[in-house]
N, C-alpha and C positions, 0 to 999 in steps of 0.2 A: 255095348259094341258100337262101332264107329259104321255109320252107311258108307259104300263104296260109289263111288262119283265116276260116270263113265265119263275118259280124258280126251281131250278133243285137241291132238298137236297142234305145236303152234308150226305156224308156217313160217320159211326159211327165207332168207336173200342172201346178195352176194356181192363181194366184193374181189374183185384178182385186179392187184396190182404186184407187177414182176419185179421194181426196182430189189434192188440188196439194202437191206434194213440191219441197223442196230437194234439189237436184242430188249426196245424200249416197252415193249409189249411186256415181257416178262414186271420187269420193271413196276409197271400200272400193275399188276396184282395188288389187288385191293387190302391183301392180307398184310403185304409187305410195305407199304406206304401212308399206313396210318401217322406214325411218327418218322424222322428224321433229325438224332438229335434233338436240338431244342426248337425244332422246325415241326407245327403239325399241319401237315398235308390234310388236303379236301377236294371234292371233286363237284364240289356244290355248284359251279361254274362251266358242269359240262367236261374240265379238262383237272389233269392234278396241279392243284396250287398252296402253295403253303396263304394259310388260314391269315395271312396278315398281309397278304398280296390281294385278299377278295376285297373291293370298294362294299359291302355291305356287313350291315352286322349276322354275325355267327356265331350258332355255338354249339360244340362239339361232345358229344358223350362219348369217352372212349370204352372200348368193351370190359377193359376194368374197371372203372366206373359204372359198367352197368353191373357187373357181376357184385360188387358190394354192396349196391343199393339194392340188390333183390330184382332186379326190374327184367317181370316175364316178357310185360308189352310195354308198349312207347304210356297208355295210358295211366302205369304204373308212375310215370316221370314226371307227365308234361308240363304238370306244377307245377317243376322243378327249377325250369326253365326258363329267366326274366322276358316280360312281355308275351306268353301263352298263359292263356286263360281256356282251360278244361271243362268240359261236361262231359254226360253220359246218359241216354235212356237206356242202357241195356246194353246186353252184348253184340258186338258188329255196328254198333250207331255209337260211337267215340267221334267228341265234339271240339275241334282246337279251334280257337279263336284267337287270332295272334295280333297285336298292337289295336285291341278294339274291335277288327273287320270280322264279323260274322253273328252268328247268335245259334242258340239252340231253336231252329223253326220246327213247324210243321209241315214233313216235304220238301225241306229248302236243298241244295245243293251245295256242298261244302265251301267254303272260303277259304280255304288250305289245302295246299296240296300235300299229297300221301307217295311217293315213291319207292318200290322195293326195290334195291337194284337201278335197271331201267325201265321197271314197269311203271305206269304210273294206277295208283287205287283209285283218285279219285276219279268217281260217274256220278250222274246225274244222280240225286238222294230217292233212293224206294222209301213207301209210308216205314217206319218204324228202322230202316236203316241208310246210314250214308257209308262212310269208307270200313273197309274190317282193317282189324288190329292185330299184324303179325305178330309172331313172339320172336323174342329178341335174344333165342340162342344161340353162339356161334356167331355173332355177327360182331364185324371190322368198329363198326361206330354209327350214332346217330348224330346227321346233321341240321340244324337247323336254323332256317332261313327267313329270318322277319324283314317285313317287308314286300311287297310286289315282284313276283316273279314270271309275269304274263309272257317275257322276248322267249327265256328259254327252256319255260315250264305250260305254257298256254291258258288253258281256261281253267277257272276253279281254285291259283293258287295268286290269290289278290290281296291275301294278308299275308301271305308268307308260304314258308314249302316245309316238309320234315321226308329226309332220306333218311333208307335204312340200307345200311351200305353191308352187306354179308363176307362172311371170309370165303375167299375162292381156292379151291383146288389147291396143292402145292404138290410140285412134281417132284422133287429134291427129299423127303423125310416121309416118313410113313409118322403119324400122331392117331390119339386115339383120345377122347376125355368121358366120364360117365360123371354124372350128379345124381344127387336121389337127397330128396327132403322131405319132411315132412312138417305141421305145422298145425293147431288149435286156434280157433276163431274163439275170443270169449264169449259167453252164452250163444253159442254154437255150435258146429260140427267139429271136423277134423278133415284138414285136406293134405295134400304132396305133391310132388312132379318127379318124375324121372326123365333126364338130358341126357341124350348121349349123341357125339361125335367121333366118326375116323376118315382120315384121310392116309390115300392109299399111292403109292406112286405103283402107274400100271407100266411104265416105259419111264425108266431113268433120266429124269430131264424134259422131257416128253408128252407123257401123257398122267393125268392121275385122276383119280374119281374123289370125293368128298360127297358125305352121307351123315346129316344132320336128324336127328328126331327126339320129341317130345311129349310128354303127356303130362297135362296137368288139370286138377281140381282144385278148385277156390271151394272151402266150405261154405253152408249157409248160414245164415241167422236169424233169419225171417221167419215167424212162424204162420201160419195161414189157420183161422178159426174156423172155417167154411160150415158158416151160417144157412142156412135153408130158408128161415123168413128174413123178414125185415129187421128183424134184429138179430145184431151184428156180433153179438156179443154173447149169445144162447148157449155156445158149444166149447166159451172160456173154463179151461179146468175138465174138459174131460177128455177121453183117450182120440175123440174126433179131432183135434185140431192136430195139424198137420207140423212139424216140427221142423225147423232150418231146410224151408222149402229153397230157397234160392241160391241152389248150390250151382255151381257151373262146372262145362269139362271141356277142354281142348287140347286136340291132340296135333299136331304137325308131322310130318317128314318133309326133308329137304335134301335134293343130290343133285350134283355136276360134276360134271365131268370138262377137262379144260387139256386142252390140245395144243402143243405147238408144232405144228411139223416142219415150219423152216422159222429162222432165227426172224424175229419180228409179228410173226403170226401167231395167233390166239384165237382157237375158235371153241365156245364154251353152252354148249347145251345145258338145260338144269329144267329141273322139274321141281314144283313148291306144294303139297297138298295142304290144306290146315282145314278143319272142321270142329267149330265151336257149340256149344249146346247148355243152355242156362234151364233149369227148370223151373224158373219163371220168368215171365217177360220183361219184367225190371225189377230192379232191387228196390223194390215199395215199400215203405211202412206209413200205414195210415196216419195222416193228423188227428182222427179225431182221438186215436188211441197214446197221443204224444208222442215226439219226434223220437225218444230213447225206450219207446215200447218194446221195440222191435215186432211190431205185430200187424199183420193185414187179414182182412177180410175178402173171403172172394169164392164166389159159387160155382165156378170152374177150373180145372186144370188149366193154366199158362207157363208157358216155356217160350223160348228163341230158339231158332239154331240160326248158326251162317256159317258157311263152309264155301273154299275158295280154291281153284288150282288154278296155275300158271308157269301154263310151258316158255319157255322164251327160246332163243338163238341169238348166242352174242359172239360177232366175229369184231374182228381189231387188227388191224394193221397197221406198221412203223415205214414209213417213208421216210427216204434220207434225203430224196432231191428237194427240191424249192426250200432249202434250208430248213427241212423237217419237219413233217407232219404226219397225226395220226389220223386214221381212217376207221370210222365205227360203225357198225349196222347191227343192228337189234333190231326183231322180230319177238313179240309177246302175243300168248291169248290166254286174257282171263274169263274165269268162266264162274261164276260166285251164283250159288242158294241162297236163298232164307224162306226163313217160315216163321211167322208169331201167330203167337195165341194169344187174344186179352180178353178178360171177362169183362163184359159191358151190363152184366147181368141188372144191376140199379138202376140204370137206364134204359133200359129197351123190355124190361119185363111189363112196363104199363104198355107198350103198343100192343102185346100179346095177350095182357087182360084187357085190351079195347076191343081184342076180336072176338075171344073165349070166354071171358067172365073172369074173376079171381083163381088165384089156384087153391087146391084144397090145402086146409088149415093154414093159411095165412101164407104158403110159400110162392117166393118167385121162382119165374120160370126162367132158367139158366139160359144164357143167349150169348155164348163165346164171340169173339170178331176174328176171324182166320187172316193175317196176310199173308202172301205170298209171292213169292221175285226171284226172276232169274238173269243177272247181266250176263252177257256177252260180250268181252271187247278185243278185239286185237288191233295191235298198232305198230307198226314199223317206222324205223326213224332211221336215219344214216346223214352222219355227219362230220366235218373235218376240220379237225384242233391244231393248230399250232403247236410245234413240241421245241425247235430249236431256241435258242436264247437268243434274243434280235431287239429291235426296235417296235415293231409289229407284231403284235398275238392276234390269235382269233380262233373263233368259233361259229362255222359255216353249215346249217344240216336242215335238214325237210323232214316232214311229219305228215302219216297219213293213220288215219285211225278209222276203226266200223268200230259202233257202238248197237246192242241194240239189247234190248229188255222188253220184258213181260212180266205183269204184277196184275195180282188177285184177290179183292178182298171181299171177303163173307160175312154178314152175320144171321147165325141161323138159330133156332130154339132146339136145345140138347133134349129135352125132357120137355112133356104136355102132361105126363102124370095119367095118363089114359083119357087124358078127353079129344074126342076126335074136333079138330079143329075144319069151318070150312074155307071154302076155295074163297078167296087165290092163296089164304095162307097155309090150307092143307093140301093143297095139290103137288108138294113136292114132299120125297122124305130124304134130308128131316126137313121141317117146316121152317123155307128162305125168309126173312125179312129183308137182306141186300145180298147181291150180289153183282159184284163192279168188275171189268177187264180192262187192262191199258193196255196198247204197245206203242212204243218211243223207240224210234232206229234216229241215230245221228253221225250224219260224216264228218269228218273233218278233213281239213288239205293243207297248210300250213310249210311257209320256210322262213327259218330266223338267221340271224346273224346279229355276232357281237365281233366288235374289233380294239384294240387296245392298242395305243401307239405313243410311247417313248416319249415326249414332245422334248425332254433334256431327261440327263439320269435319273432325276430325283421324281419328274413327273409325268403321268402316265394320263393319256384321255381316253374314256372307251365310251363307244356309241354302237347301240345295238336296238334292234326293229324286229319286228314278226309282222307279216302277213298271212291272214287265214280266211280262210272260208266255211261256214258251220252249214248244214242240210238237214233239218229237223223232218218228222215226221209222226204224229200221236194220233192214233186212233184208239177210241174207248167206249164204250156200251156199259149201260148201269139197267139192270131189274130191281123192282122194289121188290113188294111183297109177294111171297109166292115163289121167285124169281124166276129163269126162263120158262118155268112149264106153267106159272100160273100168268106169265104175259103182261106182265107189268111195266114195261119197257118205257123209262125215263128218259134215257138218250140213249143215242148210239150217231157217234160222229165222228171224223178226222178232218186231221189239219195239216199243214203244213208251213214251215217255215225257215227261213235261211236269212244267212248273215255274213259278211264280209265286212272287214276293218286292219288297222294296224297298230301294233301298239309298242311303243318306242322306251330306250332310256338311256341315259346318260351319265354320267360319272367322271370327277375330274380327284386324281389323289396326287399323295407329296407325300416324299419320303425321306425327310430332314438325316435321316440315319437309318442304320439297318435295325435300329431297334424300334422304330416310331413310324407310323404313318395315320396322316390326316386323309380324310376322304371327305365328299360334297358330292351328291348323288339323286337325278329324278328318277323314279321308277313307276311304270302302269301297269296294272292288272288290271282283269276282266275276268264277267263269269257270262256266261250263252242265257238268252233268253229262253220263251218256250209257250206254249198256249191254254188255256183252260176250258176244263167242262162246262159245259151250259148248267145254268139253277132252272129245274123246274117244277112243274105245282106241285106234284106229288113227294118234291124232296123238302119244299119250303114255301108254305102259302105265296100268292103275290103281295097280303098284306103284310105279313111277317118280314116279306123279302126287301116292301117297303122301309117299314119301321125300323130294321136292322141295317138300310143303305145299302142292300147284297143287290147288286143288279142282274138282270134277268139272264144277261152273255157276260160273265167277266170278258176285255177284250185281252189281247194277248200283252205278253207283261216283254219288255226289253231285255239287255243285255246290260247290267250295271259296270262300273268301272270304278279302279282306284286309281287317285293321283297320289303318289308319295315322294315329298322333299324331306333328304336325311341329311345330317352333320356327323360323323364320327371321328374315332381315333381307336388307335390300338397301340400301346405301347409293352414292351419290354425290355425291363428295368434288374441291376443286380446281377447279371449275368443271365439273363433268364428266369433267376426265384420269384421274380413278381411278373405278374401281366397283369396289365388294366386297361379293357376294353369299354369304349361309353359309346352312346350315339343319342340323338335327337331328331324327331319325328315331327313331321307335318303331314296328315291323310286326307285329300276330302273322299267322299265315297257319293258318286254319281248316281242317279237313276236304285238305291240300293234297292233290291228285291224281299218285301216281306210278305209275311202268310197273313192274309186276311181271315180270320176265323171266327166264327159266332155258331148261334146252335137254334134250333128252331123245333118243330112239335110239339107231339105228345114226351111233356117232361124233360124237356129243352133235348131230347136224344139226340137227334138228325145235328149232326156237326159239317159243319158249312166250312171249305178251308179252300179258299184259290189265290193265287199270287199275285201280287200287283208291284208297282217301281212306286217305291211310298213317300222321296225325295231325296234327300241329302244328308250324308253323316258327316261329321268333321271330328277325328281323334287326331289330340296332339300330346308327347310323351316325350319318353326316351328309357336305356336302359342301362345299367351300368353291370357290368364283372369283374372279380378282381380274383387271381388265382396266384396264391405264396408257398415260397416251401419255403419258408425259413432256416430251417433242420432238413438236414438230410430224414430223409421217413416221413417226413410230416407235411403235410399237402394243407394246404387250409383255402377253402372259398367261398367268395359272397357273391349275391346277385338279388338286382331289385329292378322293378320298373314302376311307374307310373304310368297310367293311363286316362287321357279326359276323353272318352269317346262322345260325342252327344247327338241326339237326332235336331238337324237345325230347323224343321219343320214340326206342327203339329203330326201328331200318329192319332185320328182319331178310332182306330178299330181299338187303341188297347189305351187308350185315355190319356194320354202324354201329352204334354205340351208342348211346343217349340223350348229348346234348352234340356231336355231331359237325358238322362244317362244312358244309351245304349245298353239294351239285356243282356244280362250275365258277364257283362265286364267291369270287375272291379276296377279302382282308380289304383289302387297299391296291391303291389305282390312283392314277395322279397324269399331267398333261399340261402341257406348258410350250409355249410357243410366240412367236415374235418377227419381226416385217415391218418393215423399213424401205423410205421411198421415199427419192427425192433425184431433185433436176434434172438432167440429162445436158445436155452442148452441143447448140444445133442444135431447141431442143425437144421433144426426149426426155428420159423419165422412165426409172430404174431403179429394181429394188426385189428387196429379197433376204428368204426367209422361210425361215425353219428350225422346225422343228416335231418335239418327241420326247413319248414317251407311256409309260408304263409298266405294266405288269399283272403284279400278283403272283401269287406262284404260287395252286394250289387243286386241287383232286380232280375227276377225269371219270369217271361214269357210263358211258362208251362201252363198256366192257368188259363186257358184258350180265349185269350180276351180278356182276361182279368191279373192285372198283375201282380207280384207277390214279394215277397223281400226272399233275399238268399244271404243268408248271415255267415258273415267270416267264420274261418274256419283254419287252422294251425298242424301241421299235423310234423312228429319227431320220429324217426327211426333209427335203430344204433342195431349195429353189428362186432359182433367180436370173431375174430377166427384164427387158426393155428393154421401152416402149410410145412411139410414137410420138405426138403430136395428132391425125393423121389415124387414130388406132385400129389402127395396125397393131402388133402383137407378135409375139415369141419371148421362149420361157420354157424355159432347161433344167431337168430336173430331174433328182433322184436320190433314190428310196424305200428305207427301208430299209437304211441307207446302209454298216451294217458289218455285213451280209449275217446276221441270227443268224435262227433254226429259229422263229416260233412256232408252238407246237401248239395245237391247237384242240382235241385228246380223241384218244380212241383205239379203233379199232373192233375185230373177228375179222375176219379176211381170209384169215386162214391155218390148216394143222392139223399140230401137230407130230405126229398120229398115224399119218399116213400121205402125209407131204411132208417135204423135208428142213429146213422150218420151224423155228427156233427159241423163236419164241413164236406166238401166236394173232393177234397184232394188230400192228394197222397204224397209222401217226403220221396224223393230218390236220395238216396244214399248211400256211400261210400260205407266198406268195411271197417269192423269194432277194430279193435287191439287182439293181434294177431303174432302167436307166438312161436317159432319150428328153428329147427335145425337141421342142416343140409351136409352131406357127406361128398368129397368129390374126385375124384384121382386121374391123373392122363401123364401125357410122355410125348 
């Protein structure tokens, strides 16, 4: 059963203006403007623009294309996608790193932005989660945005941006759609989902409601030996080991309701719940058991959840005077959970034998790590687009945002086996090792503008600016052993910090013809700085803190910045049958923010992780897509990018040299993919879609200081399916299709210093070869 989450409306603004409007509001229904023609609208720019009128690269998944690829969540895709490079520790911490800019950190704050709608996901990164990962039922299109989008996205999307554009309301037809699959993980479980949508008109023309919801399980594969001593491998073959522990489950509902009550107005209430729950905290399989074991060791029960609602209020209005313009205010509040569980048990069971003695018959003492987070954010924006056809476009609006969070992390001894342990470590039950509090409130204040201006028909200049102001505020208290009842108090302090800037771009295109346009384009992002805990003696000797360079204050870390220089083009060719989009990159990345991390104590436990600006990245690339239908039916597309990310400085926290390759971005990615339909007797249609993607290899970070290799990785999925006229379907498919390992990075999980461990770390990994089929019918 799914926890019920008490909902906290979002709050409302307003807009009245009385002019008489064309019905252009109706119109922007997001449901209805996907395509036009051989025209694909986007809204990537704030305003609706066909996809070859945006001066940046773009690329569009339309909702059939998500429906044949299988694709629950966006990080079912993001491969998919030329110049996004993917990770993952788990569920609700989905990691895009788009043209180089970002990494899997420790605590880091994402480098891409996340938008549902007009909410935005990305906040500041909690330990073990950054942005959650909507499901992508029912929804219009995903867009996405590489490159710098600071003018009209703000902080956080400095490599680029990913919308999720949902389908709105429709007042005109009552629709209805149900899915139901099911599906086999090899040497695994067995999982499914059931989909279903209806949209209702409540007032003809008028008014209508729309009510989305889902449920799905990802089987597991993972099996868990759960060891009691130090070796790790005692309970291999008997009925104790725990079988396809890392199953996952999330559920969604989605509804709005969308209003017109005079011709040009649109005001659209909706509500989003989704709440995730993995029953283990990453999809681990130990090294020392081999990457295709499928097998992990571990002395506790761990799990994820993260669960998220968001209310919004989306008003819109169509003005006809000043030669046409629309008028937007949106009002959001998210309100997002998490909980993790990690068993730290190989590492923190010798501090517990430093107090108590050994445990009886050889076993450690279980010592789970609890996180815990609750964000908070609402954010109102209101802004005014340009809708007439002129010389002059633009995009005028202000952003005000509360952010504010609270996270908690534990590590406590599950079991002493009945030996009473003394103070400070038995003075609480159960008996604390850590216990840490954060809170972090951030404002924001923020007005952008972009303008676009005609300079002759063919060529268009746009210049666009943000100014903002950021208001940090962290306060945090840490207990060691014992924790607050046995009085061990490490720290307990706050800080404060703020920041004002502006951050600009430019863009100059040409459009030889209606089927061609060249673009030439700077753009800056940014992401907010922020401050750090103090290191003190009882977290990490002062000699230790010496010999490891951990200084005694880290001081506080800036605010980094991307410069981005692009070249592109977009052409289509043939009538429309061919398009072939390219672009060329130049990034440096200023000031970039990494996790300094090292480990200290008894059995290197005590993990040492604070942020600092480490110097200068420089990634330069480009990407290319080509989309054909030759044949009528038959859609064929490719897509690749290269990537030179490199850090231009030495990194000495993780051994790098000046010249070495930014973590976890490979240099080549590449995606192919092919759908054919065809008539069937009886008026059914068939249609077959095969779909492979590639990811070269590149380096992980995960190894907290120690770096690791992350080996390419390939992955093919094929679909076949039948559809009736009446809307009914079956679609088999098969993900994955010749079962190979991708790794996603590699964590500590283990201690060969006092377990029969062979190494420290554990593979993240991506699902086997996974087999189902899906039933589906609507109207």
């Amino acid at each position: 059963m799914f926890r019920q989450f008490e909902i906290v409306g979002a709050a409302a603004s307003c807009l009245l203006l009385a002019a008489p409007a064309a019905a252009r509001v109706d119109a922007r229904n997001e449901d209805a403007t996907t395509t036009e023609g051989d025209d694909v609208v986007v809204t990537a720019q704030k305003r609706p623009q066909d996809v070859r009128d945006v001066p940046a690269s773009v690329s569009v998944l339309s909702d059939q294309l998500l429906q044949r690829l299988d694709a629950t969540d966006f990080s079912r895709i993001a491969d998919a996608v030329p110049g996004v490079a993917y990770a993952t520790t788990g569920i609700g911490n989905a990691q895009y790193i788009i043209r180089g800019i970002g990494g899997v950190g420790f605590v880091q704050s994402p480098t891409t932005g996340v938008y549902l709608d007009e909410t935005p996901l990305q906040t500041r990164a909690l330990r073990g989660f950054s942005q959650p990962d909507p499901q992508l039922f029912d929804v219009a299109r995903v867009e996405v945005l590489r490159g710098p989008q600071g003018v009209l996205f703000g902080s956080s999307a400095m490599g680029g941006l990913v919308r999720i554009v949902t389908r709105q309301p429709d007042a005109s037809a009552t629709a209805a759609r149900v899915e139901v699959g099911v599906d086999t993980v090899r040497d695994g479980g067995t999982g499914g989902d059931a989909r279903a949508m209806l949209n209702v008109p409540l007032v003809a023309g008028t008014l209508a409601l729309r009510v989305t919801g889902s449920l799905t399980r990802q089987a597991g594969w993972i099996d868990d030996l759960r060891p009691t001593t130090g070796d790790l491998t005692a309970n291999r073959g008997t009925d104790r080991v725990r079988k396809d522990v890392n199953w996952t489950r999330t559920a969604m509902l989605r509804g709005a309701l969308r209003w017109t009550p005079a011709p040009g107005l649109a005001i659209t209430p909706s509500l989003i719940w989704q709440d995730g729950y993995s029953n283990a905290d990453r999809p681990h399989s130990d090294v020392t058991f081999g990457r295709r074991a499928r097998e992990k060791a571990r002395y506790e029960d761990t799990f994820a959840r993260d669960a998220f609602v968001i209310g919004s209020l989306l008003v819109e209005k169509s003005v006809d005077a000043l030669g046409g313009f629309d008028l937007t205010a949106n009002s959001s509040y998210l309100d997002r959970r998490s909980r993790l569980s990690f068993d730290v048990t190989a590492f923190d069971s010798p501090i517990v034998e430093a107090i108590v003695g050994p445990g009886p018959d050889g076993r450690l003492f279980p010592t789970p790590l609890r996180d815990t987070g609750r964000t908070r954010q609402f954010t109102q924006e209101v802004r005014v687009a340009s809708s007439g056809v002129g010389r002059l476009g633009y995009v005028v609006g202000a952003v005000y945002r509360d952010l504010d969070q609270r996270s908690g992390r534990t590590i406590t001894v599950s079991d002493l086996f009945g030996i009473v342990a003394p103070a400070p470590l038995g003075a609480s039950t159960p008996p604390f090792i850590q216990d840490t509090a954060v809170h972090f409130a951030e404002g924001e204040l923020a007005a952008f503008g972009d303008l676009t201006y005609a300079i002759a028909p063919s060529v268009r200049l746009s210049a666009g600016a943000r100014a903002f102001r950021y208001r940090q505020r962290e306060a945090s208290r840490r207990y060691g052993i014992g924790g607050a009842v046995g009085g061990d108090l490490a720290y307990d302090y706050a800080e404060r910090n703020r920041e004002t800037g502006v951050t600009p771009r430019l863009s100059l295109s040409y459009a030889p013809s209606d089927v061609a346009t060249v673009y030439a384009s700077y753009a800056q992002g940014f992401r907010t700085g922020g401050v750090n805990a103090p290191i003190t003696d009882d977290i990490c000797s002062p000699a230790e803190r010496r010999a490891a360079g951990i200084p005694d204050v880290p001081p506080p870390y800036d605010s980094d910045r991307t410069d981005n220089l692009e070249l592109g083009a977009k052409t289509s060719l043939w009538g429309g049958r061919l398009r072939v989009d390219g672009s060329a990159f130049a990034i440096d990345w200023k000031d970039y923010q990494q996790a300094f991390q090292g480990a200290c104590g008894i059995n290197g436990a005590t993990t040492i992780s604070f942020t600092v600006n480490a110097g200068r990245v420089r990634s330069r690339g480009g990407e290319l897509e080509l989309t054909a239908t030759p044949l009528d039916g038959l859609e064929l597309h490719a897509g690749g990018a290269f990537t030179d990310a490199t850090y231009r400085n030495a990194v000495p926290n993780l051994l790098l040299p000046a010249g070495a390759r930014v973590l976890d971005v490979p240099r080549w990615t590449w995606n192919a993919r092919g759908s054919y339909d065809v008539s069937l007797p009886h008026a059914w249609r068939g249609s077959v879609t095969a779909a492979a993607r590639h990811v070269g290899r590149s380096n992980s970070g995960f190894g907290e200081g120690e770096v690791l290799p992350r080996p390419a990785y390939s992955l093919v999925d094929v679909t076949v399916g039948v559809r009736s006229e009446r809307g009914i379907g079956v679609d088999l498919f098969v993900t994955n299709l010749f079962d190979v390992v991708p790794i996603f990075g590699q964590e500590f999980t283990a201690s060969p210093g006092n377990t029969s461990a062979t190494s420290y770390f554990s593979y993240l990994v991506g699902p086997p070869r996974t087999i189902g089929v899906r039933l589906s019918s609507g109207f």
